[in-house]
N, C-alpha and C positions, 0 to 999 in steps of 0.2 A: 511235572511228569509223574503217572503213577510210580511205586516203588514197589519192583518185582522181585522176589529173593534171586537172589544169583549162585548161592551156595555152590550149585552143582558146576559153575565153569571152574572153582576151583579144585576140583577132581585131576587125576591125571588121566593125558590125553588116552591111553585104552581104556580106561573106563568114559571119559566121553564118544569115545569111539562105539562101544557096547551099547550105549543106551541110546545112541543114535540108530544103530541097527535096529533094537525094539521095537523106536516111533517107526520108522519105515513100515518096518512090517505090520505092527499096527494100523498105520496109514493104507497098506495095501490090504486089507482085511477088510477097511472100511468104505473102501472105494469099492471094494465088491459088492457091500450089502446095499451101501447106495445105487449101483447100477442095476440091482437087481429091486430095490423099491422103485424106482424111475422107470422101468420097465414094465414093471405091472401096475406104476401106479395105485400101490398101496402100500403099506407096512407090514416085510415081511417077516417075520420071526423067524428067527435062526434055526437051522436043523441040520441033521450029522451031514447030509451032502455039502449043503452050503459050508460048514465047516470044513469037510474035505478041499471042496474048494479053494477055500482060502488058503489052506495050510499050502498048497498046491501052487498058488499063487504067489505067497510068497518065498515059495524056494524056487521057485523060475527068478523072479525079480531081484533077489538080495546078488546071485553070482553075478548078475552083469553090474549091479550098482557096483560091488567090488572093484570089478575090473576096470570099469571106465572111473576109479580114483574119486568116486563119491566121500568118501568114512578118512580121505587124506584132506580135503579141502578143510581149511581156516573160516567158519562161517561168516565171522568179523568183515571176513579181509575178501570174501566171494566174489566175484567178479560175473561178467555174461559168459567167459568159458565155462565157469561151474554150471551156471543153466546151460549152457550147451551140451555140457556133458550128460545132467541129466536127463536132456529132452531125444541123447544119442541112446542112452541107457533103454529108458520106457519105450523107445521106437524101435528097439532089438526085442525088450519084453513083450513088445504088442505081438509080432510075431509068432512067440511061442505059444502065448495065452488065447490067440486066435487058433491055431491048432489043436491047443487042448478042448476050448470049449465048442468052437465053430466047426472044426471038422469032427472029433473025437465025438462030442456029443456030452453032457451032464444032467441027469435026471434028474428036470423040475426048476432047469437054468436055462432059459431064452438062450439061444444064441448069438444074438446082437445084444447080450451082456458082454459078450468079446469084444466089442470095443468101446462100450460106454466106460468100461471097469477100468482101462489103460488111459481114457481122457482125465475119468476123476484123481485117477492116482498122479496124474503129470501135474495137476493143479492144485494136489492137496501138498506135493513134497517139495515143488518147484514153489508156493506160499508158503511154507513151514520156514526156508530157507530164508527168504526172503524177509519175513517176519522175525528171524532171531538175527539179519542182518541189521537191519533196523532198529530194533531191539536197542541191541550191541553198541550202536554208532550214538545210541541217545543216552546212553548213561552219564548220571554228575564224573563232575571230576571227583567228586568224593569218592564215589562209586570207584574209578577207576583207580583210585591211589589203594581203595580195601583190595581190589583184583590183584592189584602189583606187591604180593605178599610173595616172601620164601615159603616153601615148606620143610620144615627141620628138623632133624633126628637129634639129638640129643645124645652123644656118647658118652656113658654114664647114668647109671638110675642111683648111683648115691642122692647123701646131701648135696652135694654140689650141684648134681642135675635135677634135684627137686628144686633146688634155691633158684637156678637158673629155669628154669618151665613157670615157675611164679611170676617173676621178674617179667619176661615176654605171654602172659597170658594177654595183660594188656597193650601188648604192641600192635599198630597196624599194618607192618611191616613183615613182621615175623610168628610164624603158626607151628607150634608145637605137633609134629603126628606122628610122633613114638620117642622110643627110647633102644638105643643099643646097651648092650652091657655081658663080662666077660662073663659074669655069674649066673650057670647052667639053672640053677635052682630059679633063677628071674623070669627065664626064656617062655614068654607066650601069655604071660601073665599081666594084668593091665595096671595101668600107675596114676591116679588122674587124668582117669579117661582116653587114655593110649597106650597102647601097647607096647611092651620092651621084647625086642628082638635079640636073636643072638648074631654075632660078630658074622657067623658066612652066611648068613643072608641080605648082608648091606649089598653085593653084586646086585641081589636079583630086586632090589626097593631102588637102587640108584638106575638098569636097565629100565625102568617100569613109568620110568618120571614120579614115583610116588613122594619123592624125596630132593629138593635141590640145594639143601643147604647142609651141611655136619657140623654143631655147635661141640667143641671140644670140653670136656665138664670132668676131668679125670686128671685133679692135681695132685691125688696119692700115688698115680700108679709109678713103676718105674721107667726113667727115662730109655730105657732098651724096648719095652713092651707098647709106648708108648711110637718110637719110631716103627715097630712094628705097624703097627695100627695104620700112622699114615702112610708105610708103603703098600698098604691094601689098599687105603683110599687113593692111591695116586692113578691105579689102575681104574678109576670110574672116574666117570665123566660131572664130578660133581666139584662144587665146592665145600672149601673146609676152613674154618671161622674159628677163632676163640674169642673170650671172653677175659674183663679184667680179673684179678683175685677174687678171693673168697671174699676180703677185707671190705671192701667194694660192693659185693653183693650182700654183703650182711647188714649193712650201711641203708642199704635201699638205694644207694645213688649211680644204679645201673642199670640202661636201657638199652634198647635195641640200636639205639646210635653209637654203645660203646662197641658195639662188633666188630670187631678187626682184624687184620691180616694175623697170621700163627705169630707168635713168638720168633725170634732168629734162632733161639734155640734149637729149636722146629725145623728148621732149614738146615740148619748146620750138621741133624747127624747124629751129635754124641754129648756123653756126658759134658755138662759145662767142670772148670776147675772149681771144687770145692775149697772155700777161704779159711784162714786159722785166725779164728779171732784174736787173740793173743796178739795173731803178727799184727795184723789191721792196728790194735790200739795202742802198742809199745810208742812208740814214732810219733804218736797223736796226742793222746787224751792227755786232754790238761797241759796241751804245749801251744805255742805260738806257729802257726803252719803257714805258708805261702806256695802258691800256686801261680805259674806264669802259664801263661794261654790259655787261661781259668774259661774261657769261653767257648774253646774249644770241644770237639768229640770225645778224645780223654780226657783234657784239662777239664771239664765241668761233669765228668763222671768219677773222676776223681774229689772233687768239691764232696759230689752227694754222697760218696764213702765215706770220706775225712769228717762230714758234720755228723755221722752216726756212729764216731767213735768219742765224738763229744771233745774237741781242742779247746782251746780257750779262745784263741782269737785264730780266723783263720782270714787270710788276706788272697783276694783275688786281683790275679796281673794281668793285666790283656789291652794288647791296641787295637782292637776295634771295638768302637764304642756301645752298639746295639748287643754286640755277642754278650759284652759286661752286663748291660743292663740286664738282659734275660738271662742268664746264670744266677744275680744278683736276688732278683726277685723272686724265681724259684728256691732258692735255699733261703728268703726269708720265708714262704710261702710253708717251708718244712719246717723249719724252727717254732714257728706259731702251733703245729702238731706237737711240736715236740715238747711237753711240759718242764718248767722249772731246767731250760738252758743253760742259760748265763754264757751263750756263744755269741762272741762279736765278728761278725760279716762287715768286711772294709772293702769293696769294691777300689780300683785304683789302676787308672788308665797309665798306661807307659810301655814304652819298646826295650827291650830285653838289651840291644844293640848299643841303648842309652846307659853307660854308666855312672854319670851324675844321677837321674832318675831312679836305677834300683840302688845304688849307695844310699839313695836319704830312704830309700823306703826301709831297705834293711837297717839302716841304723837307727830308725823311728822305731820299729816294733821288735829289733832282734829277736828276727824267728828262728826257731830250734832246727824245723824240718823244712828244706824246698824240692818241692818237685818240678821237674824244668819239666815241661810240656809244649812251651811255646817254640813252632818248627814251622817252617814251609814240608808240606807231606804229599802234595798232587804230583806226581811223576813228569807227566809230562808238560806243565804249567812250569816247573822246576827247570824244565831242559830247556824250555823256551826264553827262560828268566834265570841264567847260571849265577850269575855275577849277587843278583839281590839272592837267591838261594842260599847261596855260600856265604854271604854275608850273616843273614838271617841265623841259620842254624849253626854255624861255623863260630862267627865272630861272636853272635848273640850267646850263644851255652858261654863262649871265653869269658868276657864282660860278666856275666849274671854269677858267672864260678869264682872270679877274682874279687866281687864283689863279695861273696860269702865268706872268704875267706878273711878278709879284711875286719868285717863285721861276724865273725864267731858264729858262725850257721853250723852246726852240729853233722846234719846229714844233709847230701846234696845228693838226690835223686835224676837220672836223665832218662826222657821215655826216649828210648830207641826204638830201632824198629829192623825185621828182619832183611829187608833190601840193602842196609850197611854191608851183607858178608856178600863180597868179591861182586860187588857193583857193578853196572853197565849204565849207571846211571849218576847225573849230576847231585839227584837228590839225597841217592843210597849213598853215594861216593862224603855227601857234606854230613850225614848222619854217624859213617865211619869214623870220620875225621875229629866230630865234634865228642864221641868218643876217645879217641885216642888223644883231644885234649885234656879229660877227664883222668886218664889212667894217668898220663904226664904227674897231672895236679897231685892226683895219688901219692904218686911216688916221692913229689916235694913234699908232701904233709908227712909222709912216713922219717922221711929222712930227717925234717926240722920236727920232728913230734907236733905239730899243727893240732888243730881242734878237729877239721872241716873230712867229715869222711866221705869221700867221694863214688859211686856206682851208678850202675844202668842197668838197665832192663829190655832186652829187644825181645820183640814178641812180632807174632804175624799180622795180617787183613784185619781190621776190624768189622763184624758184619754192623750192618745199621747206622755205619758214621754218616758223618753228612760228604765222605769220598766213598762210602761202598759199593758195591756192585748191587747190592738189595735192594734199598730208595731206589736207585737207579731203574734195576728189570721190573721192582712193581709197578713205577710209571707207565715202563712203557707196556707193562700187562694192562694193565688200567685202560691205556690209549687205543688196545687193537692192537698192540704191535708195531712194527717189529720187533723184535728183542738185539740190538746189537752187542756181538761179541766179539774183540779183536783176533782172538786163535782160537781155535778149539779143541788143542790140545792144551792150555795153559790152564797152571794149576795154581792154585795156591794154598797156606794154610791159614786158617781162620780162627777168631777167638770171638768173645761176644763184648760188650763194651765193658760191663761191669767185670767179666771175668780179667780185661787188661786192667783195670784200674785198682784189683785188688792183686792182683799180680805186682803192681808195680808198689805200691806200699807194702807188701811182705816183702817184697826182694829188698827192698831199704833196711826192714828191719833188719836185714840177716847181714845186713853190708858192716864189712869191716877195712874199706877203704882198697880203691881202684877194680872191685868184682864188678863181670859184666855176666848179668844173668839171663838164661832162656828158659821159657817155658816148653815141657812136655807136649808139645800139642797134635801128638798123633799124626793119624796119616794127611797129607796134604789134599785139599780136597778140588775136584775139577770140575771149574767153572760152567763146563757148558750142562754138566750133570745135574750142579746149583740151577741154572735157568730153567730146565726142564722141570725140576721137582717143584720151582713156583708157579709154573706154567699148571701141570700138572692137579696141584693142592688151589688152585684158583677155579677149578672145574671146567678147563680147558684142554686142548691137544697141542701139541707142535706140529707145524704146519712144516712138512718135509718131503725129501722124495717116496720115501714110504706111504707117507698119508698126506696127501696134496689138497684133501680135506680139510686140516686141520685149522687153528683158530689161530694162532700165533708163528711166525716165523724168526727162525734167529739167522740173523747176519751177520756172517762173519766179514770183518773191517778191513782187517790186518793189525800187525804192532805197531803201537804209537814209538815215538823215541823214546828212545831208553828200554822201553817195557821188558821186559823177561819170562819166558814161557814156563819159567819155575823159579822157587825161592829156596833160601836155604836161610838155618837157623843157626852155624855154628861155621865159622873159618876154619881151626885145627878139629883135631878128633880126641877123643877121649874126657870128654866132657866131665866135670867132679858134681858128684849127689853134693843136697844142703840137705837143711832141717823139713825141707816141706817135699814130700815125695814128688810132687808135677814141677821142681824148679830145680835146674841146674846152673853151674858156674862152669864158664865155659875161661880157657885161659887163650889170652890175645896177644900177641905182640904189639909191641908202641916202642915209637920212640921215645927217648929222656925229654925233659923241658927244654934243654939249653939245646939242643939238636931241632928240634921242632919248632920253636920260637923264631930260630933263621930263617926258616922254610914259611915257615904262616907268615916275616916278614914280606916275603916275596911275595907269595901268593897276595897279599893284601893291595900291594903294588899294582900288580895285574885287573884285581878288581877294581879298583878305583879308573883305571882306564878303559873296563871292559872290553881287554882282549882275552876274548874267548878261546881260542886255541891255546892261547898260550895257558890261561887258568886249566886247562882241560890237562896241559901238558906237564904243570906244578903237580894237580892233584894225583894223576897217576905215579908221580917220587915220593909222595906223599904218600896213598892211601896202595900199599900189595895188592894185586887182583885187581883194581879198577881199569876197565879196559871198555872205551868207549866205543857203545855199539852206534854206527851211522855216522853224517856228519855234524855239523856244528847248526843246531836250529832256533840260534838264538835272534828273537826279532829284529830287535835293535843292530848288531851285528850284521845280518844280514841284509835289511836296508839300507845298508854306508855301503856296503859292500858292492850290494847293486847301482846305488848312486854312483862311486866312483868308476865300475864300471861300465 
């Protein structure tokens, strides 16, 4: 196939719309002087009538091509209604042109120019169409993979955005055609052949189709100014992209396939918690560190903090076996960056639950600091499965803490989480507990002067875990939709992964045995608001009673069990400042060890026979506030249930 440039189909649709109008009239200009050499049979030179003429002709012709939805039609994709429409068009314009020229009269114009002139024109626009239909349909696949390019603006004309316009010069994917940027002195001025715009004219470039893509290129500005920005772009119909680091593009090992969804940061709002180095490396550097559910969303975010504080050996615990693997291999994969280490990564499969198992491991490597991570955390997977729940996080923190204690562990860290305070849930309710085994333990080290200083750490939602609601809604952005929400009132608060995992190592540092610490973490944010703004920053609409146009629809579910249409960070009130302005110490009641010891004997009973009622009915004397919302929806139980009757 010959190869015709195609340049101009990548225009936006008004300006191919404009230059279609041209050819028309062109076309109808030329069909006049053809009917008028056809006519006289000979070649006529142009003169001001003829010219009148035509200009005449073509403002009879362009209003009806308008109307009858000529300049809307997809040439591509044309069908015999678009000829039809055409051929309804020129059959309205012959009419009027028979008027002007057949009845009115034009000096030195045949009269039966009036209708040779509307045949030629039917067959020059109705082949024109035709011909780029054709066209169109014969292109390579190469061809069409160069068509299926974004068009991208660039927010930022710094370094960043010059670094990044380099990077995708050569993409086939991705077309640089301008630059936004806050700095007035830039406004109009051209950068490598495109132009840099100012901030309130992104409306009228994203209105225009000039622009479908916004590459984010502004890692000085501030996080406030910044959210600024994308609540402007939420209101256009576009999308909005970033990029890896600077680190990344300085490297050269950045292309158009690294584009991806915003940061959670991005989503989330607000400032992330800034970290105190200091706290980060006390607890670390140069110690013997272990990690249980090292494979986990914080256990293996927590891993890639603790290796850049530099430990000496740091030990990964986790029973599932692939999770190990892949945690394992990425922190060897950083260590090879990291020059002149001397960090040893022990991968080490075992159940938390198992005290033979972490007894030989703590007494193999007697580590200084453990951070307990390892927990059942899905709500409703939790309520379905009470018995191994409570076992898990319950029994497991007990075992892994009496084991520290035996073997000299220095600081015993627990990730908590903010569903412990006043429960409605099996999950929240074993996370409480597995707390207030901790304070217990406290209060023995305090009294026998012990080694093993015991704390926790409850914080909110993680966004981007592998249970967030983020992975989740961009799926189902990704698929078309829906977006499932179970309330659309329910709120939560949120933090980012790295932000819990450097949370939860300064909170250790500051631990002086049985503090249960929360983070500052602002106003709580609502979920159906989060949906919309990815919806939104995806270049799409929510599909509602408002705009029944829209691109995505959210569904609401209902509550799962247990679920809670809000959380809370704190049981009592008056919460104590520490050293780090965003972390407080909140004080808790607990029972003593030898009062609690009775009680978890019981409960332990109950779970071993998995009666469910009954554990439900231990942990509420156990854990203040737990107060179980619905009934009993555990699988297992409820199949006996139904068998018997």
């Amino acid at each position: 196939m010959i190869r015709i440039p195609f340049w101009f189909l990548t225009w936006p649709r008004r300006y191919k719309q404009a230059a279609v109008v041209c050819v028309d009239a062109v076309l109808c200009a030329l069909a006049l002087w053809g009917a008028v050499c056809l006519r006289l049979d000979e070649w006529v030179p142009w003169s001001w009538s003829l010219l009148a003429l035509a200009l005449g002709s073509v403002v009879l012709a362009l209003p009806w091509f308008v109307g009858f939805g000529l300049y809307r039609a997809i040439f591509r994709y044309s069908g015999m209604s678009a000829f039809m429409a055409i051929g309804k068009a020129i059959g309205i314009y012959t009419i009027s042109f028979v008027v002007l020229v057949g009845v009115l009269g034009v000096h030195g114009v045949p009269r039966s120019v009036a209708l040779i002139q509307p045949l030629l024109f039917l067959c020059l626009v109705g082949g024109s169409r035709a011909w780029v239909r054709h066209w169109l349909g014969g292109l390579s696949p190469e061809d069409r993979r160069r068509l299926a390019f974004d068009r991208v603006l660039i927010f930022g004309a710094g370094s960043a955005g010059r670094q990044l316009a380099a990077v995708l010069s050569s993409s086939a994917q991705l077309r640089v055609v301008g630059y936004v940027d806050d700095d007035e002195r830039l406004h109009g001025h051209v950068l490598n052949g495109v132009r840099i715009y100012a901030p309130n004219e992104l409306s009228e470039l994203a209105e225009s189709g000039y622009v479908s893509l916004v590459l984010m290129a502004i890692p000085s500005v501030s996080r406030t100014r910044r959210n600024e920005i994308l609540e402007q772009l939420r209101s256009l119909k576009i999308k909005v992209r970033t990029l890896p680091g600077l680190e990344d593009l300085a490297r050269g090992c950045v292309d158009a396939a690294d584009v991806r969804e915003l940061d959670v940061e991005d989503l989330l709002g607000r400032e992330p918690v800034p970290p105190n180095p200091l706290m980060l490396a006390k607890k670390i550097q140069g110690k013997v560190v272990m990690v249980t559910g090292a494979g986990g969303s914080i256990g293996s975010e927590l891993c890639r903090q603790i290796i850049k504080s530099s430990p000496s050996v740091l030990l990964l615990v986790e029973l599932t076996e692939f999770a190990l693997y892949s945690i394992h291999a990425e922190l060897e994969r950083l260590l090879k960056e990291k020059a002149d280490h001397g960090i040893v990564v022990v991968p080490l499969l075992g159940n938390v639950r198992d005290a033979v198992r972490m007894g030989e491991i703590l007494a193999t490597w007697k580590p200084h600091t453990l951070y307990h991570a390892a927990a059942y955390k899905h709500v409703p997977l939790v309520e379905h499965n009470p018995a191994e729940g409570v076992k898990n996080n319950v029994h497991g923190t007990l075992m892994t803490a009496l084991q520290a204690v035996v073997h000299g562990v220095s600081d015993f860290v627990l990730v908590s989480t903010d569903k412990a305070v006043r429960p409605t849930n099996i999950m929240g309710t074993s996370k409480r507990l597995a707390e207030m085994v901790l304070q217990a333990q406290a209060q023995v080290m305090a009294e026998r002067q012990g080694q093993t200083r015991f704390s926790m750490v409850r914080f909110g939602n993680v966004l981007g875990s592998s249970g967030s609601v983020v992975p989740l809604f961009r799926r189902q952005i990704e698929e078309g939709g829906p977006i499932t929400l179970t309330d659309e009132r329910i709120t939560r608060y949120f933090m980012t992964i790295p932000e819990a995992a450097q949370l939860v190592i300064q909170a250790g540092a500051m631990a002086k045995g049985g503090d249960v610490f929360v983070l500052d973490m602002g106003e709580p944010v609502k979920i159906m608001d989060l949906a919309s703004r990815m919806v939104a920053l995806s270049g799409m609409t929510v599909k509602d009673e408002e705009n029944p146009d829209g691109d995505i629809e959210i569904q609401i579910t209902g509550l799962r069990p247990g679920e809670k249409l809000y959380e809370e960070l704190l049981i009592g009130d008056n919460p104590l400042p520490t050293l780090h302005p965003l972390i407080m110490k909140a004080h808790e009641d607990f029972l003593p060890w030898d009062q609690l010891l009775s009680k978890l004997n019981l409960l332990n009973d109950a779970l071993d026979l998995n009666d469910v009622p009954r554990i439900r009915g231990l942990l509420q004397k156990l854990v203040p506030g737990y107060q179980p919302d619905g009934e009993v929806v555990d699988w297992v139980w409820r199949e006996n249930e139904r068998q018997a009757a």
